[in-house]
C-alpha positions in Angstrom: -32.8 -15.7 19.0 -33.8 -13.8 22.3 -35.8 -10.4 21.6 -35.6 -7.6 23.6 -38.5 -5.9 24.5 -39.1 -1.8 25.0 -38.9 -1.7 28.8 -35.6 -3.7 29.0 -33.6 -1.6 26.3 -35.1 1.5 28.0 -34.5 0.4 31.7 -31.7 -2.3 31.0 -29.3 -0.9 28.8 -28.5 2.7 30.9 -27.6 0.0 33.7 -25.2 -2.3 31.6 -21.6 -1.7 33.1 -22.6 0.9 35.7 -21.4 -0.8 38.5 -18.1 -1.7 37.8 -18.0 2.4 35.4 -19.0 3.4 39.2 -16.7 1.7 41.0 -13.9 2.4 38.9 -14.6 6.1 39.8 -15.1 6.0 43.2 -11.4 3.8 43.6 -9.8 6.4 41.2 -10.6 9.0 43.9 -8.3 8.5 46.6 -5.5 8.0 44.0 -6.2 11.5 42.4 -6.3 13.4 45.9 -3.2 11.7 46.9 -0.5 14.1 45.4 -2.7 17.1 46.4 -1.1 17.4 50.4 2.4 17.5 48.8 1.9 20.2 46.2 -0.5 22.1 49.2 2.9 21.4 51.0 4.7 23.1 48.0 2.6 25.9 48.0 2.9 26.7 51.9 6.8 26.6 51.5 6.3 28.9 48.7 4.6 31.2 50.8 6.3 30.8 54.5 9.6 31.6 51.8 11.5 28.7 53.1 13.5 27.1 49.8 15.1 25.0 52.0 12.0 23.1 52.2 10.6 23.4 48.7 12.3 20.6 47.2 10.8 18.1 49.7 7.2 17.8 48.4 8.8 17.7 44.7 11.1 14.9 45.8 8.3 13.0 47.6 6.0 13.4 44.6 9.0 11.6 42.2 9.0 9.2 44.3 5.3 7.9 44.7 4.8 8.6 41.4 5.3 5.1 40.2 3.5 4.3 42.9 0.3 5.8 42.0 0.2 4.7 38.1 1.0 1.1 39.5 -2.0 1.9 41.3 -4.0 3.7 38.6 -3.1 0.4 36.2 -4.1 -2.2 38.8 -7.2 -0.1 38.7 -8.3 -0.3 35.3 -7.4 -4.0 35.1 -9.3 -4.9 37.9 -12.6 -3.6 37.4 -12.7 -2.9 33.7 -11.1 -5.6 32.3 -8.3 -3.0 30.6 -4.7 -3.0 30.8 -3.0 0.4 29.8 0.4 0.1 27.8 3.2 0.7 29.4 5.9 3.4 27.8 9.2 2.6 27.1 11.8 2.6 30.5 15.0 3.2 30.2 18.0 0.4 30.2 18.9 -1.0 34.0 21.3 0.4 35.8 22.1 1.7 39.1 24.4 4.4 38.6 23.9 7.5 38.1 23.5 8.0 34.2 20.1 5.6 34.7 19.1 7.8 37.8 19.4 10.9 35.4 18.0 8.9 32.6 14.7 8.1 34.3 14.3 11.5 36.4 14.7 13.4 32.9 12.9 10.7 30.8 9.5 12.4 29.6 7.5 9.1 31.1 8.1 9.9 34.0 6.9 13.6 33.5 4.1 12.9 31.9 2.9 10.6 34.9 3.7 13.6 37.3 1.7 15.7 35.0 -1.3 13.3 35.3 -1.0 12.7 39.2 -0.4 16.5 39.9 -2.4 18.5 37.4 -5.3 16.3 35.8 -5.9 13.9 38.6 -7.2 16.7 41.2 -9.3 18.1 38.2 -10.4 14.2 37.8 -11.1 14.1 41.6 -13.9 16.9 41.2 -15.4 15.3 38.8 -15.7 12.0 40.4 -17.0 13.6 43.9 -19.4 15.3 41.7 -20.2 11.8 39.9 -20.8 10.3 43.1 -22.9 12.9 44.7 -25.0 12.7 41.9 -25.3 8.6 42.4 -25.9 9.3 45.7 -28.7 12.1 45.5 -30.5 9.8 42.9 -30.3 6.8 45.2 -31.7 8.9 47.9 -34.6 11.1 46.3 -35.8 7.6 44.3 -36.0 5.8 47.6 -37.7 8.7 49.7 -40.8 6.2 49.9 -38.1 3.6 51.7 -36.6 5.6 54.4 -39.1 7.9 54.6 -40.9 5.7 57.1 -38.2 6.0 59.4 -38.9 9.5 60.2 -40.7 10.3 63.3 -44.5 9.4 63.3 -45.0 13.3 64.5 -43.4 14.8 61.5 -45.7 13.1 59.0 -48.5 14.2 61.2 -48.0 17.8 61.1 -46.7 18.1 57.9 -49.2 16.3 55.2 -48.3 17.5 52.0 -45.3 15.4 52.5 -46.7 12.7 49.9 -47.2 15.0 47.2 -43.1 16.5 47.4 -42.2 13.2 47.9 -43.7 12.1 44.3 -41.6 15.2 42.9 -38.6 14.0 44.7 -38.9 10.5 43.7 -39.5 11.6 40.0 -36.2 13.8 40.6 -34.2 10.8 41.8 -35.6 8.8 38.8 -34.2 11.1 36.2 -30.8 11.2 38.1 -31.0 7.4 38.2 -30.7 8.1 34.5 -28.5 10.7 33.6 -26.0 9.0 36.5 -25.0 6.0 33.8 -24.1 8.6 31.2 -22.1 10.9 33.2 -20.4 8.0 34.5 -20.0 6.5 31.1 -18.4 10.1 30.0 -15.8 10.1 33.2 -14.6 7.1 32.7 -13.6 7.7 29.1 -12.1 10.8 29.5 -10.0 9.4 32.3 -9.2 6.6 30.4 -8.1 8.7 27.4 -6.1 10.8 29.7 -4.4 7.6 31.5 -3.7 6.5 28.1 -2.1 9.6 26.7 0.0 10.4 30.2 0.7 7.1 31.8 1.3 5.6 28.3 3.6 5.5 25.7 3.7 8.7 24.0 2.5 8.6 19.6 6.5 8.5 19.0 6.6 5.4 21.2 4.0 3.9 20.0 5.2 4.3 15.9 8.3 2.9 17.3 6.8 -0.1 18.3 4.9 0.1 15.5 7.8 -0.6 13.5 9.5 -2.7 15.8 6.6 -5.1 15.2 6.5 -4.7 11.4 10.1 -5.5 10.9 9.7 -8.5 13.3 6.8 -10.1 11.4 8.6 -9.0 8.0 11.5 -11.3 9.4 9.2 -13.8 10.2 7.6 -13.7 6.4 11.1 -13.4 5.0 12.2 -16.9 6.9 8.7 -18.5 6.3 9.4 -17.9 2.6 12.9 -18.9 2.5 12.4 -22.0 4.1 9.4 -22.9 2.3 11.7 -22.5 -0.9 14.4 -24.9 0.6 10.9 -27.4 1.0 10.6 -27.1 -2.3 13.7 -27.5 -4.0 14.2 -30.6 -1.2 11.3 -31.9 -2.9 12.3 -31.3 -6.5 15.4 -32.7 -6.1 14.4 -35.9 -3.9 11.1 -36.6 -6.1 10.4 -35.5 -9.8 14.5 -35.5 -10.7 15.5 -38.7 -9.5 12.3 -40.0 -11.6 13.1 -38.0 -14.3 17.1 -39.4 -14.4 15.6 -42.8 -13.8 13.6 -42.4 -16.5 16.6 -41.2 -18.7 18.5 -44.3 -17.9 16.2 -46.6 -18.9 15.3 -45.1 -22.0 19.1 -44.9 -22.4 19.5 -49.1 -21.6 16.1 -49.3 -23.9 18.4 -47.3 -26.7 21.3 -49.3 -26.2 20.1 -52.9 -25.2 17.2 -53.2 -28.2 19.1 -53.7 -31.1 16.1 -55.0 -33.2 13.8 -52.1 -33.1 12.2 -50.5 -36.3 13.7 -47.1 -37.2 10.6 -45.1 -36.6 10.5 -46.7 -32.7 14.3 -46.1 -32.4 13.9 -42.5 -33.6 10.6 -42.0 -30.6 12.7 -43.7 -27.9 15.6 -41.6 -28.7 13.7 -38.1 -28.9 12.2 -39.3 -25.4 15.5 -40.1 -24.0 16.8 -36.3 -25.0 13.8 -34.6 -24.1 14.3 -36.5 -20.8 17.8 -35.3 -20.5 16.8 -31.7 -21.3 14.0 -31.8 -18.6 16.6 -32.9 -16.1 19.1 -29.8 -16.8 15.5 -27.7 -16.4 14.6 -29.2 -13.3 18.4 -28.7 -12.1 18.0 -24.4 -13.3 15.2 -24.6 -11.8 15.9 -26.1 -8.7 19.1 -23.6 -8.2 17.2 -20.6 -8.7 14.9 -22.0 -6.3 17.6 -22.2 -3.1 20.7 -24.1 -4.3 21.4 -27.1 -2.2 25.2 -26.4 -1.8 24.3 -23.1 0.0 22.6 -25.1 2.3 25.3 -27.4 3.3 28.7 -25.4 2.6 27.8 -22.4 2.2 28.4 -19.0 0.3 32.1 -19.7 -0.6 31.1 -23.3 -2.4 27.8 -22.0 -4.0 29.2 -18.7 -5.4 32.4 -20.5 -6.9 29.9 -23.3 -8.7 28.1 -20.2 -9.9 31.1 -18.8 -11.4 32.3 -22.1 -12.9 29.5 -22.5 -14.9 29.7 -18.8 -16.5 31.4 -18.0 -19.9 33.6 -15.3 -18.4 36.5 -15.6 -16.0 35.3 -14.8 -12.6 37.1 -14.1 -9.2 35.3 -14.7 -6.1 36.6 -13.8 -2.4 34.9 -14.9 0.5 35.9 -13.8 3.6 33.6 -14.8 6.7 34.7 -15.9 10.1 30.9 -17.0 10.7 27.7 -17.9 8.3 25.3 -15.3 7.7 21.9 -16.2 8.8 19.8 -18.5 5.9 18.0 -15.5 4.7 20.7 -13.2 4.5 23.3 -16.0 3.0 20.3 -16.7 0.2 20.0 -12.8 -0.7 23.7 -12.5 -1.1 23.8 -16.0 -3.5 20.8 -14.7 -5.2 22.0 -11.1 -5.6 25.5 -12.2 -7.0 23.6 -15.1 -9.2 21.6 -12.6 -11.0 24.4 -10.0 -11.2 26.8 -12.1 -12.9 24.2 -13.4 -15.2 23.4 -9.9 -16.1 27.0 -9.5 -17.0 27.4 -12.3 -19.3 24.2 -11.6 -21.4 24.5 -7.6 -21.4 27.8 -6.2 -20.0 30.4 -7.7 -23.1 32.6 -7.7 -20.2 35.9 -10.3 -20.1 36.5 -10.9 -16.5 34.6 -10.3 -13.5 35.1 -9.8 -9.8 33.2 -11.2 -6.7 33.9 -9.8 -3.1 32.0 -11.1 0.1 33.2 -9.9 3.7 31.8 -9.5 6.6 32.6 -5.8 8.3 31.1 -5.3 11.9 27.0 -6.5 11.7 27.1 -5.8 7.8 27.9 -8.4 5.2 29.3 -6.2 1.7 28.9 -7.8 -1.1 30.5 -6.5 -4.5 30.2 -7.4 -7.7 32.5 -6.0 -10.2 33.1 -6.2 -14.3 35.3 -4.5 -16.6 32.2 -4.6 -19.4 30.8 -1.3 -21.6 28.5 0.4 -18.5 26.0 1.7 -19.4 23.8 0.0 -16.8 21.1 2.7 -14.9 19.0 1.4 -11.5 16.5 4.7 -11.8 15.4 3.2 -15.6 15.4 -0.6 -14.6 11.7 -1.0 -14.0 11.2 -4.7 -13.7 14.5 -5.7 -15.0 17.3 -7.5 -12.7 18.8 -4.2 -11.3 15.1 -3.3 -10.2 14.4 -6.9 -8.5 17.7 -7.0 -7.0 17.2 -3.6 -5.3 13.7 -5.2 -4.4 15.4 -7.9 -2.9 17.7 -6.4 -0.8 15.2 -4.1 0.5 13.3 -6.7 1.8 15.8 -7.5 4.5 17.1 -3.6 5.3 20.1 -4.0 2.8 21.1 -0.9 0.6 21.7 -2.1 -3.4 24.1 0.6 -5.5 25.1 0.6 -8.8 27.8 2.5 -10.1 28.5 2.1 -14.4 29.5 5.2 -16.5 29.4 4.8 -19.9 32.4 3.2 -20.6 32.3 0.9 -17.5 33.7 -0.3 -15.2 29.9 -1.1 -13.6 30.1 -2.1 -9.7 27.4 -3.3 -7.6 27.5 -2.3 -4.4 25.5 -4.4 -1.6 25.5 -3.5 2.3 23.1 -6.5 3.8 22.5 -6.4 7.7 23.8 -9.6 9.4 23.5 -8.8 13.5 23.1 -12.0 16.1 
């Protein structure tokens, strides 16, 4: 590990970055002044009362505009290392509605603001930056270029050594405070460039979001394929053993006629504990991602879900295309749990399934002619709660109408755009 001594965090660290800080300044300059001739323009129009002329400079200013933060962005990336974001530009288009869009766009405005207001206040501070580099430069290098004064003048005037020590002490403490007021510049121009030639805070929250709901989509298909994985695995490994394992304890049964009672009584408790793993494993591996909803579908796994309830169940599916995977899987899952919920607590005798596809949003309704009753607000971690949950997760809405009485309807809007 390299130590750092007194003298170099006292003369090194002041130093770190100050060339490029500097430079940044001094290119910054000619960018800032370059609006001021049109707006002096402005001003002399003003004036001379010509308003025929007035709407020249404002025009010309519009148009180098983009010019200038180009310019101002090339800048920071070049010597700093720092790209500034870029706000949000309206859609192409070369008519007239995206002419009007862009000249009324608050981007663009805010870049005007920054070119014609803050960037001659910036350019006074940067001459002032550099003067100060340049004063320091000079009175700490007075012993340099003092020799190249005229022998005469050092003759006649011999105190020169002694004001030259205060000068070069002056020069030294400049040499200082130069970093620092460079350092200061270059952050408050930066935090203006970021404010004005950025996206503005409701921009950036839109974004913001944009980016959330992207990587929620991502999580959302991670997760759903991840289950298919699993019940792919399920299904391909530990069932087929454990139905392999059921058939020969089934041919054991039936081929060993010999066997002692007690071993005959073991090998048939194995072979139904072996058969009521399998229908386990086969609940297990629905609820997990059903493999018919994979290969045909929502019509094929909703109609085997309704087969295998107590109740007589309708189901309608109308959809000219397939959902995406995670949106098809919500949908099985939410009409899965919903129909199960109506069987163990509705004491309903029939029950209706709709699925159609309207616009970008897939409905989904579930419907049963049972007692009601059912209430989302006091279904904290029951099947109404984790169904809303579930639908949230991909934008849905989940609603649940059930008086007392019935009928109860579950309403579900999922979004389904390309």
């Amino acid at each position: 590990m390299q130590l750092t001594t007194w003298p170099q965090l006292v003369l090194g660290r002041p130093f770190r970055r100050a060339g490029h800080r500097t430079a940044l300044v001094a290119a910054g300059l000619p960018l800032h002044l370059a609006v001021v001739p049109l707006w002096l323009w402005l001003l002399g129009t003003m004036a001379a009362l010509v308003p025929a002329l007035t709407p020249l400079p404002v025009l010309l200013t519009l148009v180098v505009t983009p010019l200038l933060t180009a310019g101002q962005r090339h800048r920071y990336r070049a010597l700093v290392g720092k790209d500034l974001p870029r706000p949000a530009v309206p859609g192409p288009g070369r008519n007239w509605k995206s002419a009007v869009r862009r000249l009324t766009g608050r981007a663009l405005w805010r870049q005007v603001c920054y070119h014609a207001v803050a960037g001659p206040l910036f350019a006074v501070l940067d001459l002032a930056v550099l003067a100060v580099w340049a004063a320091a430069l000079v009175a700490a290098s007075i012993y340099v270029w003092i020799w190249a004064l005229p022998p005469q003048w050092r003759v006649t005037d011999l105190g020169y050594t002694t004001q030259a020590a205060y000068i070069t002490a002056g020069g030294l403490a400049l040499l200082f405070l130069g970093p620092r007021l460079t350092g200061a510049l270059v952050r408050l121009e930066t935090r203006a460039a970021e404010v004005l030639l950025g996206p503005s805070r409701t921009e950036k929250l839109a974004r913001r979001v944009a980016d959330l709901a992207e990587s929620r989509a991502g999580v959302l298909d991670a997760a759903d394929a991840e289950r298919r994985r699993i019940e792919r695995d399920l299904h391909d490994g530990a069932q087929q053993r454990l139905v392999s394992l059921a058939v020969n304890l089934g041919l054991a049964r039936a081929t060993l006629g010999d066997l002692p009672e007690d071993a005959r009584k073991v090998i048939d408790e194995a072979h139904r504990e072996a058969k009521e793993a399998i229908a386990e494993l086969n609940n297990l591996v629905r609820g997990l991602h059903p493999a018919v909803l994979e290969d045909r579908g929502l019509d094929a796994a909703l109609s085997g879900v309704a087969a295998r309830l107590t109740i007589p169940v309708r189901v309608v599916v109308d959809l000219p295309q397939r959902p995406s995977p995670t949106i098809e899987a919500v949908a099985y899952f939410v009409v899965s749990e919903a129909l199960t919920n109506v069987v163990k607590h509705a004491q309903a005798t029939r029950a209706d399934v709709t699925v159609e596809r309207i616009g970008e949003t897939l409905l989904v309704v579930v419907a049963d002619d049972g007692a009601g009753g059912a209430d989302l607000a006091a279904a904290d971690g029951t099947g109404l709660a984790g169904l809303s949950k579930r639908v949230a997760s991909v934008d849905g809405t989940f609603s649940c109408r059930s008086p007392a009485g019935g009928p109860t309807v579950i309403t579900v809007e999922l979004p389904c755009a390309p």
